[in-house]
N, C-alpha and C positions, 0 to 999 in steps of 0.2 A: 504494500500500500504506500510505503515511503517514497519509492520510485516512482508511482502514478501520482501522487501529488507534488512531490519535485519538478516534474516533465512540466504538470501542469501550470507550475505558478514560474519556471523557469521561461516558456513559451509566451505567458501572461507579459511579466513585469521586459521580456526582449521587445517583443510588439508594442505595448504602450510606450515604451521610452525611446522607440525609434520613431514611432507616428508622435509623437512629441516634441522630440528634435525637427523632424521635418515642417511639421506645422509652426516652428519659429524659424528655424534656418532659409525655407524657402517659401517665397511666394507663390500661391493659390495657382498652379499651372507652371510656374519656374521651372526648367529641365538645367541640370549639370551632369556634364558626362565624366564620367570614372573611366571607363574603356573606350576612349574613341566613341563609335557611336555604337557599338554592343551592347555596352551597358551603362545607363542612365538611370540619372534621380530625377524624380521627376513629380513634383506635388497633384497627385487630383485627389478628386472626392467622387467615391462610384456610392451612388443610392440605390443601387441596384445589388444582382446578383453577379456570382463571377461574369468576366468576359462583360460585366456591363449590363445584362439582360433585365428584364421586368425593371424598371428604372422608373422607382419612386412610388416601393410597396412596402415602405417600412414597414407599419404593423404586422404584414407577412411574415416579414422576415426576423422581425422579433420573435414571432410566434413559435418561428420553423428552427428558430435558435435555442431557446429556451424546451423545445421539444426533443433537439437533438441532445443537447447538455443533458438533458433527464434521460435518455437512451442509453446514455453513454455510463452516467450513473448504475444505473439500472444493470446494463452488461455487467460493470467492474464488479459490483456489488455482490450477482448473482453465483461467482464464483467459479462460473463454466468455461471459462474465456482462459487458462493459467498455459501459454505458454511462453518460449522463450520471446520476449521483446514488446510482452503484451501491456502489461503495466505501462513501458513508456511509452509505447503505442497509444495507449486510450486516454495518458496522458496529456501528450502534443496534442492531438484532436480537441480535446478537453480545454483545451489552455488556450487556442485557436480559435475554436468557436465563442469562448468568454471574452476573446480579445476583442472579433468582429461584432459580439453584442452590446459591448460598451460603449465602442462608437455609433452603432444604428440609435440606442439608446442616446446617449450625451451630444451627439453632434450632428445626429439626422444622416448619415454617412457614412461611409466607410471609406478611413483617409487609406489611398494606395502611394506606392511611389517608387517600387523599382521596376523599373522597364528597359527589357532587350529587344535585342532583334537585328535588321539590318537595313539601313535607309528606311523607306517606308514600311517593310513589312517588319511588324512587331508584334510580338505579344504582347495581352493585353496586359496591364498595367497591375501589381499585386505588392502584395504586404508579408511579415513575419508571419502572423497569423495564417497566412494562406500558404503559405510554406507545409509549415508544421499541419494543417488538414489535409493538404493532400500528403507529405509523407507518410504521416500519419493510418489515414483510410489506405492507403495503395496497399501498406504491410499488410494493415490487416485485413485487406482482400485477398492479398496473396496467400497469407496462412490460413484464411477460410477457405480458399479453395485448394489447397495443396498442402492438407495438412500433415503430412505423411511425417513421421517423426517429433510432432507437438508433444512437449511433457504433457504428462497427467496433473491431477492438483495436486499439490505434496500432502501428507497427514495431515491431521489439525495439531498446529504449534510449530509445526516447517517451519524457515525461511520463505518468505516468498520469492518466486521463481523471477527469473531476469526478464 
């Protein structure tokens, strides 16, 4: 449980204190490049979902946030989920989706701001937070579906598993 709430509040406190700096450092739209033009900082604000979609449904997305955080709970909780990497797996996610629900909450938005790519074609614009949920989800889709070798849950009083 140490490592799922570490993951969590480690992803947490990286994400607000970067979308923090950025919302002083640069101006509403400002882009600085770090890598030539691969990779850029770059200030927006998506009120929408990834890639930008459904654009200015915060209540939804409250909803679908606050829904997921209790799913997520809910898995760790249940006990069924114990293998290796799971903990900071449900973790990052956990700490991800708390990051992205602070800003829908506090500032109607979700501030984005590293962006690659190459002259025009770019990906779309993303945060610490969106890191950490899709690392997050992809493990543990991968280990949901290829679980071949997953530990079991240890005895009661084990160490919890990595």
């Amino acid at each position: 449980m140490r490592r799922f709430v570490a993951s969590a509040v480690i992803v947490l406190v990286l994400d607000q204190a970067t979308k923090w700096w950025v919302n002083g450092a640069l101006g509403f739209g400002e882009s600085v490049r770090l890598i030539g033009d691969l990779v850029r900082l770059v200030h927006v604000r998506n009120a929408g979902s990834a890639f930008g979609l459904i654009q200015g449904s915060r209540p939804f997305f409250i909803v679908l946030s606050l829904a997921s955080i209790a799913a997520i709970l809910v898995l760790i909780l249940s006990g069924r989920f114990h293998f290796r990497g799971s903990w900071v797996a449900f973790g990052v996610v956990l700490g991800g989706a708390i990051g992205n629900l602070i800003d829908r909450f506090w500032l109607h938005h979700v501030v984005d701001f590293i962006d690659i790519g190459f002259g025009s074609v770019r990906w779309p614009t993303f945060n610490v937070a969106d890191i950490a949920l899709t690392l997050g989800v992809l493990y543990l889709a991968v280990r949901f579906a290829w679980p071949q070798g997953a530990e079991t849950r240890p005895p009661s009083g084990a160490g919890e598993p990595g």
